[in-house]
N, C-alpha and C positions, 0 to 999 in steps of 0.2 A: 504494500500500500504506500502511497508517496505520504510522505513526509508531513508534519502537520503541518497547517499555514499560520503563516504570520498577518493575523489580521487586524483589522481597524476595525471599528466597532460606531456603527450609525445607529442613533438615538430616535426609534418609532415610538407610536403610541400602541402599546401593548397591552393584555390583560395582565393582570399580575400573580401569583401561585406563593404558594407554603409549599418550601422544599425544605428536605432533611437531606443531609450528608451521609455518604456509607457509612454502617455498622460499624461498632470497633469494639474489640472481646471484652472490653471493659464496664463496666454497671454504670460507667458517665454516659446521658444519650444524646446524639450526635447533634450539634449545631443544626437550629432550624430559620431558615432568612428567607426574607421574602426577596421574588423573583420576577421578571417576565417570563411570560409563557415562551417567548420566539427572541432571539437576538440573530439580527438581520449585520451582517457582514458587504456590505457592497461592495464591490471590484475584491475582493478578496486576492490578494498578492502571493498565493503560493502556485507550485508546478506540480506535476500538470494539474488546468486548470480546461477551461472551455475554449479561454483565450488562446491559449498558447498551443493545443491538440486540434482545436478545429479553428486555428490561425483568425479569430476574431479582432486581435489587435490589427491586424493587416486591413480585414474588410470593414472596421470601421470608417477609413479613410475616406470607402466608398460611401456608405451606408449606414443610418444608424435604425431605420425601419418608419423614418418618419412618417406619417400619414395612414399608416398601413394599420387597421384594425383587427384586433386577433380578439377569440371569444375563449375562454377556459372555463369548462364543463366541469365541475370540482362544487363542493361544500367548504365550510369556515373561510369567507373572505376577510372577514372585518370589515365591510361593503360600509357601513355607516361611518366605521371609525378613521379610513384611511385616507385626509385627505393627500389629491394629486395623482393617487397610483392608479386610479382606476378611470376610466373615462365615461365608463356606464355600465350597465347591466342589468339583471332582469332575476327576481328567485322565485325558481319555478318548482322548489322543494314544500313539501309537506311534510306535517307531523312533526316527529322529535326533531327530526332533521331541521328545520323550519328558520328558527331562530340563530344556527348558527352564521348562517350567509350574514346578519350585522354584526354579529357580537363578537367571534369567536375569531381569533387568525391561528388558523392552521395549515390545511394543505392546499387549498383553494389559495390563501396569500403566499404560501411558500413557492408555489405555481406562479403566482406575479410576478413573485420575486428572482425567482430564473427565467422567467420569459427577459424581464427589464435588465438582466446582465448581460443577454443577447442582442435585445434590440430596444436599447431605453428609451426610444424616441417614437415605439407603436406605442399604438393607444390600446389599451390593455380593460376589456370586459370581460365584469364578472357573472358567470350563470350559472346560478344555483340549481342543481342537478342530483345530487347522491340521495340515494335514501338504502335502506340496508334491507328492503324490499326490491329484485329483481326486476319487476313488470314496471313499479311506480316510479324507480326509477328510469328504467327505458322512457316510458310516459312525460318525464320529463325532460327528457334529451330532446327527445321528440318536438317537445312547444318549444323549448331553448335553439334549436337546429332553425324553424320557421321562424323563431324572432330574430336570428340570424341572418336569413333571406331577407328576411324584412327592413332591416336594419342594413342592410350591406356591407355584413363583415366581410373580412378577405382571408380569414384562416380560422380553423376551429382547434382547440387542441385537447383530449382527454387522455386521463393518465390514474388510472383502475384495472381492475380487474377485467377477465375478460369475458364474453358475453355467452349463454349457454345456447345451444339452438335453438329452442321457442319463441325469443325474444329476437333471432335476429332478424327475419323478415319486415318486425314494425322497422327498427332500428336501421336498417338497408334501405329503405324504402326513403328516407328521412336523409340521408346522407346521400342518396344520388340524387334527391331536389337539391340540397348544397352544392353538390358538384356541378349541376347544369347551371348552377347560379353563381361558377366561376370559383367557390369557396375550397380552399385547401384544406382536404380535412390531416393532422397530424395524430393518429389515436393508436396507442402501446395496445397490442394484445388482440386488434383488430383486421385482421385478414383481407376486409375486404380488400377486394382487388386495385379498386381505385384510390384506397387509403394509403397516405403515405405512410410508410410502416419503420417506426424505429424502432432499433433494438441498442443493449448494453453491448460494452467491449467484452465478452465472457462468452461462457458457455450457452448453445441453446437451450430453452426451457422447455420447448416442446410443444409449447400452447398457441403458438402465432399461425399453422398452419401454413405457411406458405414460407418463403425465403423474406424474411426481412429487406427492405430498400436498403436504409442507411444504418452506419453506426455512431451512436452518441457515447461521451465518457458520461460513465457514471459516477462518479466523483462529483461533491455540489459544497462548495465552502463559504454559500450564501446565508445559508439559516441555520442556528441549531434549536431544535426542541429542548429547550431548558432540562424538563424534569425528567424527559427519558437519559439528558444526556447524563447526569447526578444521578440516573438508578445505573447508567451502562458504568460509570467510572467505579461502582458497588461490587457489580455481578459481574465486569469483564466482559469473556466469552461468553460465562451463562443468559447474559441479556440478548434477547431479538434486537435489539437496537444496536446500528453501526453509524457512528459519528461519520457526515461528511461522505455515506456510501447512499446512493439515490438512484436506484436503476427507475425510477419515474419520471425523474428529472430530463430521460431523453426523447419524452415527449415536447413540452413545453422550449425544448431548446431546440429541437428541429423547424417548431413554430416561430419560433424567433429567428431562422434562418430563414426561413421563409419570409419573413416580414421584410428583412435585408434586400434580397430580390424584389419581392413586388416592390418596395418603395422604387426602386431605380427605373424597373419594367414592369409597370402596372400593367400589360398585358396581356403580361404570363398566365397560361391557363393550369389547374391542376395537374395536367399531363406535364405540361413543360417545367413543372417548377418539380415536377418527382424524379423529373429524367437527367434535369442538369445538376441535380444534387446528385445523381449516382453516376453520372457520367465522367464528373471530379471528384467523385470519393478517392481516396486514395489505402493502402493498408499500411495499418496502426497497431503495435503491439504492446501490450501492457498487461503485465503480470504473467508473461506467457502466453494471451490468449490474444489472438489478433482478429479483427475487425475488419474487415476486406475492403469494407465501402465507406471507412472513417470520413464524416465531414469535413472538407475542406471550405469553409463560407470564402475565403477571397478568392478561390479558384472559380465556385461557384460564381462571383461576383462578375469577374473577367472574363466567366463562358456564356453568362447573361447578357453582359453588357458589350463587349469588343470581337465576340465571334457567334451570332445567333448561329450559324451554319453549321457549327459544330468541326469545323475540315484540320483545327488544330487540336482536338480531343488530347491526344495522346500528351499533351505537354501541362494541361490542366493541372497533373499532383507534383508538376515539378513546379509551378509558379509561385508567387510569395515569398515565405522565407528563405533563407541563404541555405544552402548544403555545407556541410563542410568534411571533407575525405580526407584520407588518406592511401600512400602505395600501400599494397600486399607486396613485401620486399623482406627478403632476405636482412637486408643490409637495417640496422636501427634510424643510422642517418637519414635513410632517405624515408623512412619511414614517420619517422617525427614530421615530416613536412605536413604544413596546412595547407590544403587547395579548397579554396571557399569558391562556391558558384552561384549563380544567380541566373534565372529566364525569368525575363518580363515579355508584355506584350508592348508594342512601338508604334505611334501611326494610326494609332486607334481600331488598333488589333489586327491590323492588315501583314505587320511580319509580329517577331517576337527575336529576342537579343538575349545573348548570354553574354556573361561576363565572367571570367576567373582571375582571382589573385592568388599568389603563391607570395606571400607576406615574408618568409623567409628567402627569397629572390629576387625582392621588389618585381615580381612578373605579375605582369596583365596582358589580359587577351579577352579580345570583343569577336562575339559568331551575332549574324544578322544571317535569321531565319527569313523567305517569303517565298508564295506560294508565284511561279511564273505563270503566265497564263498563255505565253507563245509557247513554250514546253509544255505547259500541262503537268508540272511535277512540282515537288521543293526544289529550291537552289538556295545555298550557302556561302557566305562569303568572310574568312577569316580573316584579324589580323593580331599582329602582339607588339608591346611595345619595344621589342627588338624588331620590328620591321620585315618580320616574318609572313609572309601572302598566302595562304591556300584556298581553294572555292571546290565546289563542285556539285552534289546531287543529296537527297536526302529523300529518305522513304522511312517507313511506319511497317516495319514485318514483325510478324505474331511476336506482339508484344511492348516489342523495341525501336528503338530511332535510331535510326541508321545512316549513318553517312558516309559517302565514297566521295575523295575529291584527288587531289595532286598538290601538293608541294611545290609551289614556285621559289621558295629559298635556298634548295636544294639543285646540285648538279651532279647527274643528271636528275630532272624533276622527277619524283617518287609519287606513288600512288600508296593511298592510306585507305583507311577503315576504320570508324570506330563508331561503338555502339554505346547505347545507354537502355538499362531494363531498369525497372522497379521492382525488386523482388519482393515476394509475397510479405516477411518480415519489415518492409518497407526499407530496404537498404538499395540504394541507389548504383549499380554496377556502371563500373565507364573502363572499357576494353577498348587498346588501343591494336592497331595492326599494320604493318607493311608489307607492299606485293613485292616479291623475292623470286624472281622468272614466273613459275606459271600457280607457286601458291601464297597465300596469307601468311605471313608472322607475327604471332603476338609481341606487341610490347607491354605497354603497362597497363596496370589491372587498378584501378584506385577504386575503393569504396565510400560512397559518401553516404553522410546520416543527417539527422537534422535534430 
């Protein structure tokens, strides 16, 4: 598990509780202080975080979700008490459930409160929906879904349990009026087909029915539950309760990507907003288990926005932050070297530009990707700051980017190769080759990470 964070602490208006401290074998009994129920962390500064795994600091540049209205189908908003976080909503709960959509902040606000770390800048509705009755709650999704339509949300987001077959006909029926009415729905645990479907970095559970879209961390260092987190520091492992572990949380946050997009390209339809999220998913490893179609929001951002055509896909998980590799070499010296890289897109996404430094050889080198349209192919065109020239062709074979060009600094001019894969662990291979009569020679093999 990563490392606790170092947090900062934002002062909400909360209920307040009597908590007691762990047990101690002694006949003194343990210190009792009053509490908030929720202590709310915003931007929370540890690693990995949302920021940093699904590169949010990047795609805020572009986007912060402005305009874009997202609805969260949840109970306990604090709907009365929170002014600013909410922009509207509706409660459509009955019974014991009833009252807590004003009074209560629990998962319905902790649900705000990761959507607003993703996109602080949607307008964030609360719809009171849970009840602990199956049908009355569907019944309420249900009129929440149509005040949705009505209202003109742009994203739906639930994040419960999942639904048993008798219910799911009303509940389908309800969500493809959303969808015909443009609304992105994000719901954990729900299959449908046209749902965009997140899952955790982990193991499958077996309940989703179909292959999950995308993968969210579940890691969330926005809220903690007071008084479960004073029973977990008691019980340890005995407690169900895990500080800071939220596999709910990757609903609300996929919504929040979502918001990111439509704000830029409001006329993104459901389709288009599920296919460009997996289209730059990238894979993500953490704790062992990796995640194939990890969000990448700025890649997502830059495949929205500077390539609707899609024709430079394959470069999407390489965009954003820096790489940085090293040789697979025998030798330690050359091993230690830093080779940082970088692909952006240029020209408002018509080529895209790499860049490397080698920090320990003051060396730089610029590659200018574009698609020729008198060819019909990639062409590439190199240089470094030794004055070094080489150009030539670039293709996308199962898998990998590929380039063949020649050597102009060289005599006589020399024909090259090198490739770059993503491999499933997310390690970036860059294989280098020279033509030697009639075959390929490897040279250097660098790995990069990020």
């Amino acid at each position: 598990m990563p490392r606790l964070p170092v947090l900062v602490l934002s002062i909400v208006t909360l209920s307040w509780i009597n908590i007691s401290g762990p047990r101690s074998t002694g006949a003194q009994q343990p210190p009792s202080v009053e509490a908030p129920a929720l202590l709310r962390f915003p931007e929370a500064n540890s690693r990995p975080t949302w920021h940093s795994v699904h590169n949010l600091s990047e795609a805020h540049r572009m986007s912060r979700g402005a305009g874009v209205k997202v609805g969260i189908l949840d109970h306990s908003f604090g709907f009365s008490r929170q002014d600013g976080l909410y922009a509207g909503g509706q409660n459509f709960q009955t019974g014991e459930w009833g009252e807590s959509f004003d009074t209560v902040e629990h998962h319905g606000f902790w649900m705000a409160c990761a959507l607003k770390e993703v996109a602080p800048e949607a307008e964030v509705y609360a719809l009171g929906t849970y009840s602990s009755d199956e049908g009355a709650k569907v019944e309420a999704m249900v009129r929440a879904i149509d005040w949705a339509i009505e209202h003109d949300l742009d994203v739906l987001t639930y994040s419960a349990a999942r639904f048993s077959p008798g219910v799911r006909p009303q509940l389908d029926e309800a969500v493809e009026r959303a969808h015909a009415a443009g609304i992105v729905t994000t719901f954990i645990h729900y299959p449908h087909p046209d749902n965009l479907l997140p899952t955790w970095i982990g193991p499958r559970s077996g309940d989703d029915e179909r292959e999950p879209d995308v993968n969210i961390l579940q890691y969330d260092y926005s809220v903690i539950f007071t008084a479960r987190y004073v029973e977990w520091l008691g019980k340890g492992a005995e407690s169900g309760y895990r500080p800071y572990l939220s596999i709910s949380s990757t609903s609300p946050v996929t919504a929040g990507i979502v918001a990111l997009l439509r704000a830029v390209r409001p006329g993104l339809d459901p389709g288009d907003c599920r296919r460009i999220l997996m289209e730059t998913g990238r894979p993500f490893t953490l704790e062992g288990m990796t995640g194939v179609r990890t969000v990448d929001a700025a890649a997502a951002l830059q495949r929205a926005t500077l390539d609707p055509e899609g024709q430079f896909r394959l470069f999407y998980p390489l965009l954003g932050r820096p790489w940085t590799g090293h040789f697979v070499s025998e030798h330690p010296e050359e091993a230690a070297w830093n080779h940082i890289v970088r692909w952006e897109p240029i020209l408002e996404g018509q080529s895209f530009r790499f860049h490397k430094e080698v920090p320990e050889h003051d060396f730089h080198q610029e590659v200018t990707y574009a698609w020729s349209t008198r060819e019909e192919r990639f062409v590439f065109q190199a240089l470094t700051d030794r004055g070094q020239l080489s150009n030539g062709t670039m293709r996308f074979e199962e898998g990998m980017l590929v380039l063949e060009g020649v050597n102009h600094y060289e005599t006589p001019v020399r024909e090259f190769r090198q490739t770059f894969r993503l491999r499933p662990d997310g390690v970036l291979e860059d294989r280098f080759y020279r033509r030697e009569g009639d075959r390929w020679v490897q040279g250097h093999l660098i790995e990069y990470r990020r």
